[in-house]
C-alpha positions in Angstrom: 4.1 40.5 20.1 5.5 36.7 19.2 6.0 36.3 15.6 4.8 33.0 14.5 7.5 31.0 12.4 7.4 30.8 8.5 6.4 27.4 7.3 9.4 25.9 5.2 8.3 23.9 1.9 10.2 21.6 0.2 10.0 18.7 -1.8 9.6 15.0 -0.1 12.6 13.0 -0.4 13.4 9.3 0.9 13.8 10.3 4.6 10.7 11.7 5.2 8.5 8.7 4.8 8.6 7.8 8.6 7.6 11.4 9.5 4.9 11.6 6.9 3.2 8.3 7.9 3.4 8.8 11.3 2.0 12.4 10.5 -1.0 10.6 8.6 -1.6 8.3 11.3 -2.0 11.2 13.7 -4.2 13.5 11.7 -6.8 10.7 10.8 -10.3 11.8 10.7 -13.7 11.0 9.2 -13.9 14.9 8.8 -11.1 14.1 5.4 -10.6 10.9 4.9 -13.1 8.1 3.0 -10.8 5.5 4.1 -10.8 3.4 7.5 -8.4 4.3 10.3 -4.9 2.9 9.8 -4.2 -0.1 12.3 -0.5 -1.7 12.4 1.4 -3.1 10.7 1.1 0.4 8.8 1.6 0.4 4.9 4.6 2.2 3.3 3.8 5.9 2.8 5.6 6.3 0.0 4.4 4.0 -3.1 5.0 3.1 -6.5 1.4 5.6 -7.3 3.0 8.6 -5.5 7.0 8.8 -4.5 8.8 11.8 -3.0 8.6 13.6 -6.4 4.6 13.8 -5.9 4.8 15.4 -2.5 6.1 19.1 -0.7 6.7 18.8 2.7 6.0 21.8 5.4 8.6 22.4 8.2 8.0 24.6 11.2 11.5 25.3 12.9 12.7 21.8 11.5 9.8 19.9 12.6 7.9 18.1 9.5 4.0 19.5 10.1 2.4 19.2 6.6 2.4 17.6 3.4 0.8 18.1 -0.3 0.3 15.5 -2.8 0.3 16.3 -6.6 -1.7 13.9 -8.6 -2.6 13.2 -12.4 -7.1 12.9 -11.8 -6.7 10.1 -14.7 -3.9 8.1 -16.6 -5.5 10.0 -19.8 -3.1 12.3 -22.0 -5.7 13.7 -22.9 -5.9 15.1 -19.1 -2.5 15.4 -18.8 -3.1 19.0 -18.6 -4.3 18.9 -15.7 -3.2 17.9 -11.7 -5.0 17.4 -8.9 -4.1 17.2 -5.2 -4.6 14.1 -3.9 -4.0 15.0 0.2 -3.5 18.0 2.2 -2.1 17.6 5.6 -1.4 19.7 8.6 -0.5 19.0 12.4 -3.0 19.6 14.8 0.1 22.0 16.7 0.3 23.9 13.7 -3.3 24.8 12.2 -3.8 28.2 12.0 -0.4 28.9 11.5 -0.4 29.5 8.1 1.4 26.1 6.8 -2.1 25.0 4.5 -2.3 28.2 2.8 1.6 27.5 2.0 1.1 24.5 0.8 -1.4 24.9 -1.3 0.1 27.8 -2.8 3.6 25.8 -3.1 1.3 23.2 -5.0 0.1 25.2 -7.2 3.5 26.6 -8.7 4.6 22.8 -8.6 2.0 22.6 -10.8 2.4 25.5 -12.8 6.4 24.3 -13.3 5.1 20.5 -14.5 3.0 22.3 -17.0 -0.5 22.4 -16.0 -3.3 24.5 -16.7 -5.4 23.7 -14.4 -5.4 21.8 -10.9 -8.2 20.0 -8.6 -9.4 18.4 -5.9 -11.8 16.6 -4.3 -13.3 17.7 -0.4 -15.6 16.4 1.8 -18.5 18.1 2.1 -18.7 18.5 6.1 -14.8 19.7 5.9 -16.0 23.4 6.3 -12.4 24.6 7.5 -10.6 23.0 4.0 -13.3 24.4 1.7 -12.8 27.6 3.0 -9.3 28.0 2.5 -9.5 26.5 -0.8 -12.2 29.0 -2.1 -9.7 31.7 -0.2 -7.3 30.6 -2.5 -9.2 30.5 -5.6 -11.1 27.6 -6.1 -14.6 27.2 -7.1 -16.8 24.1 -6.7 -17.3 22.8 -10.4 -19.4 19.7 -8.7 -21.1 17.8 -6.5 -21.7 13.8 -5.5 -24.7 14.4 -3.1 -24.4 11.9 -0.1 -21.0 9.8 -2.4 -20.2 8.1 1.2 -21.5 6.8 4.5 -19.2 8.2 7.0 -19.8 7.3 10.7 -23.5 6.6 10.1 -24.1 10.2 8.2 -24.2 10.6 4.9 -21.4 12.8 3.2 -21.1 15.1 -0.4 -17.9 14.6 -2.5 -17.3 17.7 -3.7 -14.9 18.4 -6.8 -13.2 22.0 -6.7 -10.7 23.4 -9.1 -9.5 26.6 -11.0 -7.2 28.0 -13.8 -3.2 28.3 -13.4 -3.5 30.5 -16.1 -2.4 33.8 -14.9 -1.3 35.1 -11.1 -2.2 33.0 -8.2 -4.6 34.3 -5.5 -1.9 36.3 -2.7 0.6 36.8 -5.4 1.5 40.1 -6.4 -0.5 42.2 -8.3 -3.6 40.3 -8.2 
């Protein structure tokens, strides 16, 4: 029996940008992303919106495979309460390895540490393989934007998810 590795997660820092965008680039789909596929010359990946801080990084034997990105929904204090991840992605070599289901557990402790209470997201609806892992994890759909966007020629729901930080985490223990 081969033991698969244990993803790695860490926060972002500086170096990774080159990894991470070239990690985006590769992973492009209409399956999760609403925006058009990224052509040179490629745009920073890091920004002024969302910097190393606002990102965990998954490593599989010291290869970068996955990222997390750790939002505010609004600008609002009065949401400030809340965080919401704004991108969840994995290498195509390492799906099913159990680096998602890391990061989105790592995510939600981030979360937890910065003071939230509770944390979202946003899916597409034809993403069967994310919503699952999310509602593994805990989340519940709280809304839908029937047919929000136009996605190579079908239209596609924008589905909102979310769920408490208030008490254990889904897979911790004793829950």
């Amino acid at each position: 029996m081969t033991l698969m590795p244990v993803p790695y997660i860490r926060h972002a820092t500086d170096d990774d940008e080159e990894a991470l965008g070239r990690l985006d680039r590769v992973t492009w789909s209409p399956l999760h992303s609403v925006q058009p596929r990224p052509r040179p010359p490629y745009e920073p990946f890091f920004t002024e919106r969302f910097g190393p801080r606002d990102h965990l990084v998954a490593e599989l034997v010291g290869v970068v495979v996955g990222y997390i990105r750790l939002g505010f929904p609004t600008p609002l204090a009065c949401n400030s309460h809340v965080r919401q991840i704004q991108g969840l992605v994995v290498a195509d070599e390492a799906r099913g390895s159990g680096v998602g289901r890391a990061l989105l557990r790592a995510v939600q402790e981030e979360a937890r540490r910065r003071g939230a209470r509770r944390i979202t997201l946003r899916v597409l609806g034809h993403n069967t393989p994310a919503r699952a892992l999310y509602e593994s994890e805990g989340f519940v759909v709280e809304g839908i934007l029937p047919e929000e966007f136009l996605l190579d020629g079908e239209y596609v729901d924008d589905v909102f998810m979310g769920r408490s930080l208030q008490g254990p985490a889904p897979g911790a223990v004793g829950s």
